[in-house]
N, C-alpha and C positions, 0 to 999 in steps of 0.2 A: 504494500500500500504506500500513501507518501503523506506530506505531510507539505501545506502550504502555508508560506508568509507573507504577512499586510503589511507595508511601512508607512510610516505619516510623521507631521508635526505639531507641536502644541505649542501655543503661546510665544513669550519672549524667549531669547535663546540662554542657555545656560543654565537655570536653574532643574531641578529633576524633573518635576512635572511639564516642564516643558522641551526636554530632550527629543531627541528621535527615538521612537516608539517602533518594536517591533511583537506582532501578535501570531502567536502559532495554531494555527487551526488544524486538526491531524482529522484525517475521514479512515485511519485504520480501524477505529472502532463503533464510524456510524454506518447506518445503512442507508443510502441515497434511494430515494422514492421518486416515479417520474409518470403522470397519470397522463394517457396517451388519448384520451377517446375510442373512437371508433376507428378501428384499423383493418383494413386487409387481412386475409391470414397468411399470406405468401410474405408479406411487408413486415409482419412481426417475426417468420422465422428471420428476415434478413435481418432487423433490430437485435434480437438475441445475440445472432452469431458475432455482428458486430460488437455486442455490449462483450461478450464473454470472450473475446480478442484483446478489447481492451482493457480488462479485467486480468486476463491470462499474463499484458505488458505492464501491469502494475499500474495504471495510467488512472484509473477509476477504482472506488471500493467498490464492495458488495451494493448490487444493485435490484430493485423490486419495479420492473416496469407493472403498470396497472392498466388494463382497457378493455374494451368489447371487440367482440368480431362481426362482422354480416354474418349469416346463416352460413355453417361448414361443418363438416363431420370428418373430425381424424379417428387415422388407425395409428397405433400403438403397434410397438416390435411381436406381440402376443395376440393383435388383434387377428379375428378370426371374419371373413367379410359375407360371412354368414350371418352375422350376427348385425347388419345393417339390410334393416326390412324392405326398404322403398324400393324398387325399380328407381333404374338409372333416368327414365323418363319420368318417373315422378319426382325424381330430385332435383332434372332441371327446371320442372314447370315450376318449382317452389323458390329455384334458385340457388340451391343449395351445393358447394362444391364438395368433393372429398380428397382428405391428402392424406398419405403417407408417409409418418415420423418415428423418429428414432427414440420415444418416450417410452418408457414402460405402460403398461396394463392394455385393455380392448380399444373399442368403438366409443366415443364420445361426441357428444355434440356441444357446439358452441355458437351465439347469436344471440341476437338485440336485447337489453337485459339481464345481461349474464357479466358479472365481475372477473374478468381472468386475470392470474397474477404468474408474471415468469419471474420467481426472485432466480438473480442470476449471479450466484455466490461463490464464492471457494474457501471451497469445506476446511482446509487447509489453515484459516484463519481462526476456525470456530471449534469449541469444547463443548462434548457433553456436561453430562451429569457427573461421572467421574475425572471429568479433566483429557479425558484423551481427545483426541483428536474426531470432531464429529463425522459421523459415517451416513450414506445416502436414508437408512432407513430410521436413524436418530433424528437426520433430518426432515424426513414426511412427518415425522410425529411433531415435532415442533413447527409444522405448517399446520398438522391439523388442531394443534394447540390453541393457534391463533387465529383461526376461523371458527371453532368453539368458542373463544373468548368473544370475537365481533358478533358471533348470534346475541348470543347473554348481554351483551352491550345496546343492542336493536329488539332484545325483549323474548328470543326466542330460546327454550333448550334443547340441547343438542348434546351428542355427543360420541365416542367410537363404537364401533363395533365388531370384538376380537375375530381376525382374522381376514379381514376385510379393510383396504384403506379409504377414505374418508372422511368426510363428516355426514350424520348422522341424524334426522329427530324421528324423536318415539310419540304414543301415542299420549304421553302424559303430558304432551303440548296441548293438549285439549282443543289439536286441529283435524279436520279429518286428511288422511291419509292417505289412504287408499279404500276398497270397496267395504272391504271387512274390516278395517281400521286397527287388523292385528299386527303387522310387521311396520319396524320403521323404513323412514324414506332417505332417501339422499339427495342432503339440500350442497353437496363440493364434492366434486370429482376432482380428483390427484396425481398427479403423474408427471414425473423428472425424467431426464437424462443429465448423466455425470461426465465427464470429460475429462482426464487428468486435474480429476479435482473440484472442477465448475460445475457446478449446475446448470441448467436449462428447463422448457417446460413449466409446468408449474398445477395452478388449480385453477376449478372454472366455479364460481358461485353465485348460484341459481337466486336474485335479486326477484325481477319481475319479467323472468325468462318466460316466453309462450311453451308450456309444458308438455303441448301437445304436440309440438315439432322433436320431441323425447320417444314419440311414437314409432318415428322413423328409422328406430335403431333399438336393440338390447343394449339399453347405456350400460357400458363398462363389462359387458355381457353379462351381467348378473338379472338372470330373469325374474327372481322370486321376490325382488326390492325396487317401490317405485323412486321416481323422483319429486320432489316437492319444491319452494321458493318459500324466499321470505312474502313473499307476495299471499302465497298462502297460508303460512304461516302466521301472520298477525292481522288478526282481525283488523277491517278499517285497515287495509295497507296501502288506501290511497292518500294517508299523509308519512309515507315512507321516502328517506333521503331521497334527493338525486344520486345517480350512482356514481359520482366522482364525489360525491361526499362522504358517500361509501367507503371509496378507494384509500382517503385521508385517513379514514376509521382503521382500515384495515392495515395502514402502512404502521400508524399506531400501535397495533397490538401486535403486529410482525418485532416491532420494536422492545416491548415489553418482554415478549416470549424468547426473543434474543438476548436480551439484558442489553443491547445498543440503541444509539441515541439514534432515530430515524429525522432525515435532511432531505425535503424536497428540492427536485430539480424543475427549474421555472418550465423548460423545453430541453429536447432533444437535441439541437443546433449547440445550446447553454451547455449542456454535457459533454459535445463534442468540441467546444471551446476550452472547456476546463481539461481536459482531456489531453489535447493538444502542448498546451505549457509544459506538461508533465514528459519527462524524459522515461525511456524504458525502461522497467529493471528484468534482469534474469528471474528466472527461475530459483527457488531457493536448490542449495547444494545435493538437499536428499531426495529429489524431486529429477527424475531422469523427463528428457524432452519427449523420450518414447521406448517402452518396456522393449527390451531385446526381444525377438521372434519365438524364442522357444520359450520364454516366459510366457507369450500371447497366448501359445500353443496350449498351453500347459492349464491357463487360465479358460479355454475357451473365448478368446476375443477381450479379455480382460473383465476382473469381476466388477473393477467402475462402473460397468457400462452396465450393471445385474438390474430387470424390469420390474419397477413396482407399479401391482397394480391400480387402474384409476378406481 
């Protein structure tokens, strides 16, 4: 990470308070937040790889872009394309594209309404519970920590479900559910890719998403669990944030559940200005640029890259 200095002057010259002043601002320990709107989905994977380039040069910390997409349906390294219902001509008359990424778990959808969050980290930076070094699946957990916490903050409970990644509400939200109102629903789908360390990918959380465009697919292929919103979720959801207000909320409790100070980023352009000043660094010493071949071997493609599901 690095660390930037302000220089200025006060007053008359010589005495202390009015010396040359300099102020260390260090971004190793916050997390920079950057709420995008309405994006492309081709256009955010180019953002990511961008972000997690500059990330990788040291150039920027740990970063949480935040936005919505148009209507799109990914598959995941695991996804099975059985498991997306609609005919290819029903999903253009709706509009709807599908792509093919290197995240962990199935079929998900994403579109208007829907909070995505790619935190674009390295892990490398960050401790668990025991001090060690965090690993991709300490990491879901403490995403889904923080999406637990933003329900409970907008009024809704939620929570995991062993064995199963996400977020979660039961019926003792005292909303309905599904038909029989016995199994819980999933209001955040989850799902990373790792990279020598970086994250990528992220969550998608179901605001005031059209639930019925969820039809078009076995979200996450898990048949026997539906999907829900905060929309349905709190009665009277039409005095519910904007969802870039959402986003603030959420970068917020990213931040908490980190123990780092979270810093927004005014724009994209802003990012790539501050970005720019910044000189490269290496890689740290015990950090190879790329595991030797019979290591890969050995690993199956390397365990970084291990799919969790959405």
């Amino acid at each position: 990470m690095y660390d930037r200095a302000f220089f200025g002057h006060g007053g008359a010259e010589g005495s202390w308070p009015n010396r040359r002043w300099r102020v260390v601002i260090t971004i190793k320990d916050v997390i920079q937040y950057l709420y995008l709107g309405r994006v492309d989905y081709d256009e955010g994977l180019r953002i990511q790889a961008e972000i997690a380039r500059l990330l990788g040069e040291g150039r920027v910390g740990n970063m949480l872009l935040l936005l919505e997409h148009p209507p799109v349906l990914t598959l995941g390294r695991n996804a099975h394309r059985s498991n997306i219902l609609a005919s290819d001509e029903l999903l253009a008359r709706r509009g709807v594209t599908v792509h093919e990424i290197n995240r962990g778990g199935d079929v998900t959808y994403h579109g208007p309404g829907q909070l995505v969050g790619y935190p674009i980290f390295n892990l490398r930076t960050l401790r668990n519970s025991s001090g060690a070094r965090m690993g991709p699946v300490d990491f879901v957990r403490r995403m889904e920590e923080a999406l637990i916490r933003l329900c409970g903050e907008l009024g809704v409970l939620a929570s995991r479900i062993p064995g199963l990644t996400g977020v979660w509400c039961g019926p003792a939200n005292g909303s309905a559910l599904d038909e029989n109102h016995e199994v819980e629903a999933k209001i955040a789908a989850i799902g990373i890719h790792v990279s020598r360390g970086i994250t990528s990918h992220g969550f998608a959380f179901n605001v005031t998403t059209n639930l019925d465009d969820f039809k078009l697919i076995i979200p996450c292929g898990i048949a026997d669990h539906p999907v829900t919103s905060l929309q349905r979720q709190i009665p009277g959801a039409q005095a519910l944030p904007p969802l870039e207000a959402i986003a603030h909320q959420a970068a917020r409790q990213f931040g908490q559940v980190f123990a780092e100070q979270v810093l927004a980023v005014a724009s994209l352009d802003d990012l790539r200005t501050q970005a720019a000043a910044v000189q490269p660094q290496f890689p740290a010493q015990d950090t190879p640029l790329q595991l030797p071949a019979e290591v890969e071997r050995l690993l199956g493609l390397g365990c970084e890259q291990r799919p969790l599901r959405c």
